[in-house]
C-alpha positions, 0 to 999 in steps of 0.5 A: 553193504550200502543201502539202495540209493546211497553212495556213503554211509558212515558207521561210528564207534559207539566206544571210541568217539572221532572214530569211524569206519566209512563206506562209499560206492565205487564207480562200478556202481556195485561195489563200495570202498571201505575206509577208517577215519577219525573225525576232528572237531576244529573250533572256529574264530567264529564260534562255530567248529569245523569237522576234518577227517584223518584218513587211517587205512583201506578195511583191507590193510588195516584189521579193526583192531589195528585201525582202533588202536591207530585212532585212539593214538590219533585222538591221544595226540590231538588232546595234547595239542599236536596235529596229526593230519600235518604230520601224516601230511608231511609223511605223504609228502616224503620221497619214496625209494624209487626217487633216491634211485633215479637221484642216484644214477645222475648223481653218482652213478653216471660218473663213474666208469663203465664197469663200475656202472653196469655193477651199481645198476645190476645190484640196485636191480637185482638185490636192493630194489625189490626190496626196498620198494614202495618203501619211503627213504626216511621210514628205512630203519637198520633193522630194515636194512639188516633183514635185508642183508640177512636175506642175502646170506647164501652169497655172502660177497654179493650182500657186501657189496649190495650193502656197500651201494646201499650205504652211498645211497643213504649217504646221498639220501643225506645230502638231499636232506631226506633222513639224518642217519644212515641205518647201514652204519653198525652193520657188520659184513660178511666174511668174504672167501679168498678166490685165488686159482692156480692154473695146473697141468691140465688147465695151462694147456686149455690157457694158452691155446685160448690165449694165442687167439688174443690178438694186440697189445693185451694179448702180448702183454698176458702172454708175456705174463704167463711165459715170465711168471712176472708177479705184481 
């Protein structure tokens, strides 16, 4: 808790210098946030050195020790000479998800015809969204996308095709320059069960009575078909 009549505090490790944990009152006035961070020492043309702070994680996300061993590779990494603030920056800065579906229903969706359409929009709705979700296109890794496909296992003709739309998504995720790869590549589809009926003497009755209320061109055309028994 924070002391009567202060909005921060910041509480440092006595081990792991750089490395805190600060607590800021929220606008509630009662309750208060609490964040890691590292601090970082950056030397000044003048002689003087400025302090920045890499934020880790909310104390909710991020157990202590989890936080710790993320500010000692953070601390790892400046000692070397990198700059993990531009590089956590850069990440920020990557596009979600949610981005790669909008581009994708201008750029590619949009294009097709009608069925096609309403097919793409119901899978990335049903199956791939949810998923993926909050997610940023460059951090989606094929493990990812194999968990994802395994989820979908109980109907394995939707995971095909929900994997198929995935993967011209990543293949546009390409194009924008948003990753390098396509994680869907390698993954091995499922099986897929042949779905050929035969209409019998119970059900061809029940067939051409639904068929005489067709009316038009298609209705003689399938009539012409059933009578004929023409094949492909």
């Amino acid at each position: 808790m924070l002391p009567a009549g202060r909005d921060e505090l910041i509480i440092r490790d006595s081990k792991l210098s750089g490395f805190a944990l600060r607590l800021r009152r929220k606008a509630d006035g009662k309750s208060s946030s609490k964040t890691w961070l590292v601090f970082q020492e950056l030397p000044m043309r003048d002689g003087k050195r400025k302090r920045r702070k890499i934020i880790i994680g909310d104390f909710s996300v991020f157990p202590a020790e989890k936080a710790k061993a993320e500010a000692l590779a953070i601390l790892q990494a400046i000692e070397k000479g990198d700059d993990p603030a531009a590089a956590k920056a850069v990440k920020k800065a990557q596009p979600p998800f949610e981005d790669l579906v909008d581009d994708f229903e201008t750029s590619h969706i949009a294009t097709k015809k009608p069925e096609t359409r309403k097919d793409y929009r119901a899978r990335i709705r049903r199956n791939i969204l949810p998923y993926f979700k909050g997610k940023r296109v460059a951090d989606i890794t094929g493990e990812m996308v194999r968990d994802f496909f395994r989820r979908k296992r109980s109907n394995p003709t939707d995971a095909n095709r929900s994997l198929a739309v995935l993967s011209v998504m990543m293949g546009r995720a390409i194009e924008l320059g948003w990753r390098k790869d396509n994680p869907c590549i390698g993954i091995k589809k499922n099986t897929e069960t042949a779905r050929d009926d035969w209409l019998d003497e119970r059900d061809l009755p029940q067939f051409v009575k639904a068929l005489a209320e067709i009316e038009g061109d298609c209705g003689d055309l399938i009539r012409f078909l059933t009578v004929s028994g023409w094949r492909v």
